[in-house]
C-alpha positions as CSV (number, residue, x, y, z in Angstrom):
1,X,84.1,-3.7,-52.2
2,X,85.0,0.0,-52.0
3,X,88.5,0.7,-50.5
4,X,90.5,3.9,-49.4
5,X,94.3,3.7,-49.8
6,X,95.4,7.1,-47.3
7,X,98.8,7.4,-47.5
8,X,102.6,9.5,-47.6
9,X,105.0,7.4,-48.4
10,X,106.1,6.2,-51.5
11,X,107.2,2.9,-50.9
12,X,104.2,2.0,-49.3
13,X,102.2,3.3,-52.5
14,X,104.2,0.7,-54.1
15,X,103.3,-2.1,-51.8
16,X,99.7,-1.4,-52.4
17,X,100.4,-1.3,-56.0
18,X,102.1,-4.9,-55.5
19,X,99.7,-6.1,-53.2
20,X,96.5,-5.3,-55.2
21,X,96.2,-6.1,-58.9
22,X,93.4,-3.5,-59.3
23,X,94.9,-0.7,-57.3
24,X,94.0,2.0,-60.0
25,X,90.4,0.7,-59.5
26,X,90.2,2.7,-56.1
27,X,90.1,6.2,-53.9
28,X,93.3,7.6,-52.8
29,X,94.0,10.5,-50.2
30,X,97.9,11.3,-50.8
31,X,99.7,13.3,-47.8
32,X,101.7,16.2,-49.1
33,X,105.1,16.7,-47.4
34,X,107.4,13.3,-48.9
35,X,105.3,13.1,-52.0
36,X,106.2,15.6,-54.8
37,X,103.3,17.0,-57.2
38,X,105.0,15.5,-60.2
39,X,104.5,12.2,-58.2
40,X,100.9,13.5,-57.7
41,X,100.3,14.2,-61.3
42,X,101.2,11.2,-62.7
43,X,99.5,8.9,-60.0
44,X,96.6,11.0,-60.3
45,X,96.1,10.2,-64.0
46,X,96.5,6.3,-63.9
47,X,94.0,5.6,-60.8
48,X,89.9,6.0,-60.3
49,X,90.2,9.2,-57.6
50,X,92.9,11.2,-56.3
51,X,92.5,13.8,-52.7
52,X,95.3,15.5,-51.7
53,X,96.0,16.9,-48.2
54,X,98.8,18.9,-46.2
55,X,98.6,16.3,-43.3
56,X,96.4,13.6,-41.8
57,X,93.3,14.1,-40.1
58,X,94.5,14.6,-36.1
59,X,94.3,17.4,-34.2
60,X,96.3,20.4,-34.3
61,X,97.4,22.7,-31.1
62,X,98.1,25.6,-33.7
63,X,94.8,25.2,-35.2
64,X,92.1,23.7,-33.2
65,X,89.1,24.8,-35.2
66,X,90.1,24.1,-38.5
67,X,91.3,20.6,-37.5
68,X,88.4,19.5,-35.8
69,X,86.4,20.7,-38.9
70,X,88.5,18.4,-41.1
71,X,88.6,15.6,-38.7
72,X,84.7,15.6,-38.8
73,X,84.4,16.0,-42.6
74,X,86.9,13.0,-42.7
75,X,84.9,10.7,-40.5
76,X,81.9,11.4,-42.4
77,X,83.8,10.3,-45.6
78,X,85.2,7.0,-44.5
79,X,82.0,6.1,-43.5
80,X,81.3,4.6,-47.1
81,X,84.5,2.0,-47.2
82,X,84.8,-1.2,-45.9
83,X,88.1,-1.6,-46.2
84,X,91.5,1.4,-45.5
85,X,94.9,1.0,-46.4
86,X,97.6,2.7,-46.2
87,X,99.5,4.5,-42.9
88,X,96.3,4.1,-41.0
89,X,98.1,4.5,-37.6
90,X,98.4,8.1,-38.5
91,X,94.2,8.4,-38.4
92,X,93.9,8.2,-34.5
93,X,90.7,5.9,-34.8
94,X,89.3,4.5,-31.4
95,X,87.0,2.8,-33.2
96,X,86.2,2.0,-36.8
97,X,83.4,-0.2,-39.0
98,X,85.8,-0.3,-42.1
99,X,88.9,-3.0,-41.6
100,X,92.2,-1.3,-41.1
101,X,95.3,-2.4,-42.7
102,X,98.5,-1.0,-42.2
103,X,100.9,-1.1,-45.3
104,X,104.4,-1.2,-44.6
105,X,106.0,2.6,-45.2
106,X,109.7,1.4,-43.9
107,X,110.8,1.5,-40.5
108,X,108.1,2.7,-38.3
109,X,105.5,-0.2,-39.3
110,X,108.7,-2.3,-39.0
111,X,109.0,-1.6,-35.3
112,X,105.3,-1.4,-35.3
113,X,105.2,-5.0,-36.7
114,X,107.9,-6.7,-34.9
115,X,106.9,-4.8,-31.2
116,X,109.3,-1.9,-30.8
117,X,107.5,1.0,-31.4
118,X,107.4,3.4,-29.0
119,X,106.7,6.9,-30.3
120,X,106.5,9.6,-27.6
121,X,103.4,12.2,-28.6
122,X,103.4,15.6,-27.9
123,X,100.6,16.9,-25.3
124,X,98.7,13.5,-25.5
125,X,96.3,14.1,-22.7
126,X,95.1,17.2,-24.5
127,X,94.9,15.3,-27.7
128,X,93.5,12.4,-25.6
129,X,90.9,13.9,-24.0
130,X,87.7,12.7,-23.1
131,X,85.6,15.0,-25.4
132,X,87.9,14.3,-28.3
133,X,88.1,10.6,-27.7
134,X,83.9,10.5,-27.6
135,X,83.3,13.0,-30.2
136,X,86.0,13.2,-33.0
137,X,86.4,9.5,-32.6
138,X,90.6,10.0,-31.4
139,X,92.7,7.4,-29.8
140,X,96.4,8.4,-29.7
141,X,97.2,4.8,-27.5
142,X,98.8,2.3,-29.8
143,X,97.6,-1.1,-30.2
144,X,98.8,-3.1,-33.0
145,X,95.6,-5.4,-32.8
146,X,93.9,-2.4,-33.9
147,X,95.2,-3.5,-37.5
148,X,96.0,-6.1,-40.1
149,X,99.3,-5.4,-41.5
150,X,100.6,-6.1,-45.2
151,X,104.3,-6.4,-44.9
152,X,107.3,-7.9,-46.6
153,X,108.0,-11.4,-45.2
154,X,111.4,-10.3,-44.4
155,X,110.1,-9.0,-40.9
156,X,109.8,-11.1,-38.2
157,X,106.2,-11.4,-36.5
158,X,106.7,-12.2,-33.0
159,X,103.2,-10.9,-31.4
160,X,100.5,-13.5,-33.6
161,X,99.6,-10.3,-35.3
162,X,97.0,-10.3,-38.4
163,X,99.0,-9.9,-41.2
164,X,99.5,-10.7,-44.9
165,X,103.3,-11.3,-46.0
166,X,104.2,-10.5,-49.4
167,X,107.9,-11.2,-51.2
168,X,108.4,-8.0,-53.2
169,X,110.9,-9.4,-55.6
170,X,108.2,-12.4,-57.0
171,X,106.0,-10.0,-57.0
172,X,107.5,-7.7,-59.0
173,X,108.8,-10.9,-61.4
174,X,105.5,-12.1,-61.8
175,X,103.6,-8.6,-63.1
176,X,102.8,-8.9,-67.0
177,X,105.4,-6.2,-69.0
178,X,102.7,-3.6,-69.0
179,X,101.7,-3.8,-65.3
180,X,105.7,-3.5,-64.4
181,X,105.9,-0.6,-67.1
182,X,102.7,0.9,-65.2
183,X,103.9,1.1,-62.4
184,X,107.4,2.8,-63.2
185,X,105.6,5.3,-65.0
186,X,103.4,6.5,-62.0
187,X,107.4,7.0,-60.4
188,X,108.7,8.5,-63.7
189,X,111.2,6.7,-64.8
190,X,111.7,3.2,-67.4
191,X,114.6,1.0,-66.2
192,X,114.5,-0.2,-69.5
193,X,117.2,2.8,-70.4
194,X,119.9,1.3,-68.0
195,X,120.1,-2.0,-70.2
196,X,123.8,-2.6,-69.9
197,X,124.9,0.2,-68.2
198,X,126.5,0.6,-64.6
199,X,124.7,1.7,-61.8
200,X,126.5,3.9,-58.5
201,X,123.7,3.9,-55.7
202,X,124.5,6.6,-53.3
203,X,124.2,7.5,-49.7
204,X,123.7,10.6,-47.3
205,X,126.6,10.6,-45.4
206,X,127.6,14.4,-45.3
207,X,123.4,14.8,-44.7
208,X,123.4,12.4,-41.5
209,X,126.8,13.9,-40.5
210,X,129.1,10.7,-40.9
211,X,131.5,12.4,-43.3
212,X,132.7,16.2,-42.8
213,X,131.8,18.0,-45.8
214,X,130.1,17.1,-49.3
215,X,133.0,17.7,-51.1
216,X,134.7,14.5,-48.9
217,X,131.3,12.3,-49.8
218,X,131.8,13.9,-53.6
219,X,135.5,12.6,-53.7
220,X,134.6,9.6,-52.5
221,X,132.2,8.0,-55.4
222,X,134.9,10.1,-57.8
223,X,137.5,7.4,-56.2
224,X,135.1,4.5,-56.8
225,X,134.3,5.4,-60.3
226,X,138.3,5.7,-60.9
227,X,139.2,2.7,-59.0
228,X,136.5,0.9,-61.0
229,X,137.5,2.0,-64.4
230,X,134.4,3.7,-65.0
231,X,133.7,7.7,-66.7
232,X,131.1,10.0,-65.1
233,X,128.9,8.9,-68.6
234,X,129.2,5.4,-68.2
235,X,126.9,5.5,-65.7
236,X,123.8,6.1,-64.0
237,X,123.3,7.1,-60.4
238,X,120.9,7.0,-57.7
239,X,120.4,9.2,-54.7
240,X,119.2,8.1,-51.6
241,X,115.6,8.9,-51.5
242,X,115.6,11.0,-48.2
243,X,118.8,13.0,-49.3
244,X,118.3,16.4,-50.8
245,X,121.8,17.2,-52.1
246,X,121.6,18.3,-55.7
247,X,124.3,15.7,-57.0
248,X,123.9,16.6,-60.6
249,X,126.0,19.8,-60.1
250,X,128.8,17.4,-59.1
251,X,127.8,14.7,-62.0
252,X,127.4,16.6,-65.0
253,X,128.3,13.7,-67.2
254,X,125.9,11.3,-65.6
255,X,122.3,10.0,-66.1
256,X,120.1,9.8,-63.0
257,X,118.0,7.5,-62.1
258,X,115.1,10.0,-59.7
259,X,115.8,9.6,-56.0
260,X,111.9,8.6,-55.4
261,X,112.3,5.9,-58.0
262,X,112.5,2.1,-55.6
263,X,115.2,0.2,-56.1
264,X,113.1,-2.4,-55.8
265,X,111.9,-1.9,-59.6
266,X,115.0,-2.2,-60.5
267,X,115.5,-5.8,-59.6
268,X,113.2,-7.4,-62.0
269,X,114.5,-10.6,-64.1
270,X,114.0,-9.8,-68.1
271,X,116.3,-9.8,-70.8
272,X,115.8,-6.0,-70.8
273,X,117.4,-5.6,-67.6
274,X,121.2,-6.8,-66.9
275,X,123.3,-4.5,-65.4
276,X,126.9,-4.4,-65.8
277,X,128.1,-3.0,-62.5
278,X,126.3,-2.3,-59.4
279,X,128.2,0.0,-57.0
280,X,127.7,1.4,-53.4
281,X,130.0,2.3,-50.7
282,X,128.0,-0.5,-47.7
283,X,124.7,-1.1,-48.6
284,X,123.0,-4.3,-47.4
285,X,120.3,-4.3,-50.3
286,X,122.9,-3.8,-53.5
287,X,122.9,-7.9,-52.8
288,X,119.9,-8.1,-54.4
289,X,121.3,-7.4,-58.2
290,X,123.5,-9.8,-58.2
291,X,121.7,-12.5,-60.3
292,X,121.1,-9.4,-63.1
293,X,124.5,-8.1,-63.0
294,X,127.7,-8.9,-64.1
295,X,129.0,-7.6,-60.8
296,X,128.0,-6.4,-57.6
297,X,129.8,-4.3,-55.8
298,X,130.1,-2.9,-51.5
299,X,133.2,-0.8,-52.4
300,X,134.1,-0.7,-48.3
301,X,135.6,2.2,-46.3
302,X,139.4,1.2,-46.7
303,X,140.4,4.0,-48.9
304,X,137.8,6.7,-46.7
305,X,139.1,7.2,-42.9
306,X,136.6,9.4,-42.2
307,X,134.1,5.9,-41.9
308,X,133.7,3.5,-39.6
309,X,135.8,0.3,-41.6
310,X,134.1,-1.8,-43.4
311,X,135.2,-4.4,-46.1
312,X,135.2,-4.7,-49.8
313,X,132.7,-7.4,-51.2
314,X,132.1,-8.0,-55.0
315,X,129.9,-10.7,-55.9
């Protein structure tokens, strides 16, 4: 069966990767904007074929032309798979002879899945016109019967949708050592290094303007670390994957795990990977690690007035 996997996102690269044991077996399109080219590189040299692109195939106001040029080279392509994957929504297809399936990218297929979506577009009855809709094959109305949807059975299907549910964690459990080990490779990084150590997972509160400077955000995981016992080189830390603070010029001592690396990986049961402490100010998904680690920690707000309270749980 010949698939296409179109997508931009990271994590739902990874739910592919989980989903389908032969993922490297199949043609990819990768959306440049989150994905980085070292990302692109590596992917690129572990699967069958690689496309890259500045942005799906819709229609541009800026550059109507050249758009509808790509959109018609496009449909021509996807004419030869029976079956795409990946952030389909993002194709605008009224109709299509291949089978759609919408992998889950975070929290738009979230509110997608679960019936909440409601994404305003700009100048949709010129992107909806009748001439587009007829000849470039373009449907900007949302229908979530348009697709099947592979998503992590922690969401809540209330709308009978076609879907396939997966658990990431047994999934990741049950790959063979060199399927786990080929995956974190593609994402550049082997958790095997953080054996033992301590892990500080951090979050973008100066970037979504919940704390007033980065020095405050700084001073805070400085506090934890004290508080905690631990040096700057005991452990490793990990950014939040949409923040762009450079938080090695504040770490100097520290290891980092990359920012595009999921977490998820890093809850795998193996001998190879125990953690000794896991650390985050409030984060709902640190819970995870605490059957690998010897403690988990949400460290609270108490100490940091600048943040709505919340309180200190170690597990």
């Amino acid at each position: 069966m010949k698939k296409l996997i179109i997508d931009n996102t990271y994590r739902s690269l990874l739910i592919y990767m989980l989903y389908d044991s032969s993922w490297k077996g199949y043609d990819y399109i990768l959306v440049k904007g989150r994905i980085s080219n070292e990302f692109i590189s590596r992917f690129k040299a572990k699967v069958n074929n690689v496309s890259i692109t500045d942005d799906f195939p819709i229609i541009s106001i800026k550059s109507p032309l050249s758009s509808i040029f790509s959109r018609l080279k496009f449909l021509k392509k996807i004419k030869q798979y029976e079956e795409i994957y990946g952030n389909v929504y993002e194709l605008k297809l009224r109709k299509s002879e291949s089978k759609l399936i919408q992998l889950d990218d975070g929290l738009m297929t979230k509110k997608m899945f679960e019936g909440e979506y409601n994404r305003k577009i700009a100048h949709i009855k010129f992107r909806n016109n009748f001439i587009f809709r007829r000849f470039l094959n373009v449907d900007y109305n949302f229908d979530p019967n348009n697709f099947m949807f592979v998503v992590p059975d922690s969401y809540k299907n209330n709308k009978q949708l076609s879907c396939d549910f997966i658990n990431l964690r047994s999934k990741i459990n049950n790959l063979s050592n060199d399927e786990y080990l080929n995956i974190c490779e593609v994402y550049g990084f082997s958790p095997v290094k953080l054996n033992g150590k301590s892990i500080l997972m951090l979050q973008p509160f100066f970037e979504d303007r919940l704390v007033s400077s980065i020095e405050y955000e700084i001073n805070m995981y400085k506090e934890i670390l004290k508080k905690e016992g631990l040096l700057e080189s005991d452990i490793y830390i990990k950014p939040h994957p949409k923040s762009k603070v450079n938080y090695v010029k504040y770490f100097k001592n520290s290891e980092f795990i990359p920012k595009d690396f999921p977490y998820e990986l890093l809850v795998r049961n193996s001998a190879e990977n125990r953690f000794k402490k896991v650390i985050s100010i409030n984060s709902s998904g640190i819970e995870e690690f605490k059957d690998i680690s010897e403690e988990v920690i949400n460290f609270g707000t108490s100490n940091f007035t600048e943040l709505d309270f919340t309180p200190m749980i170690r597990l």
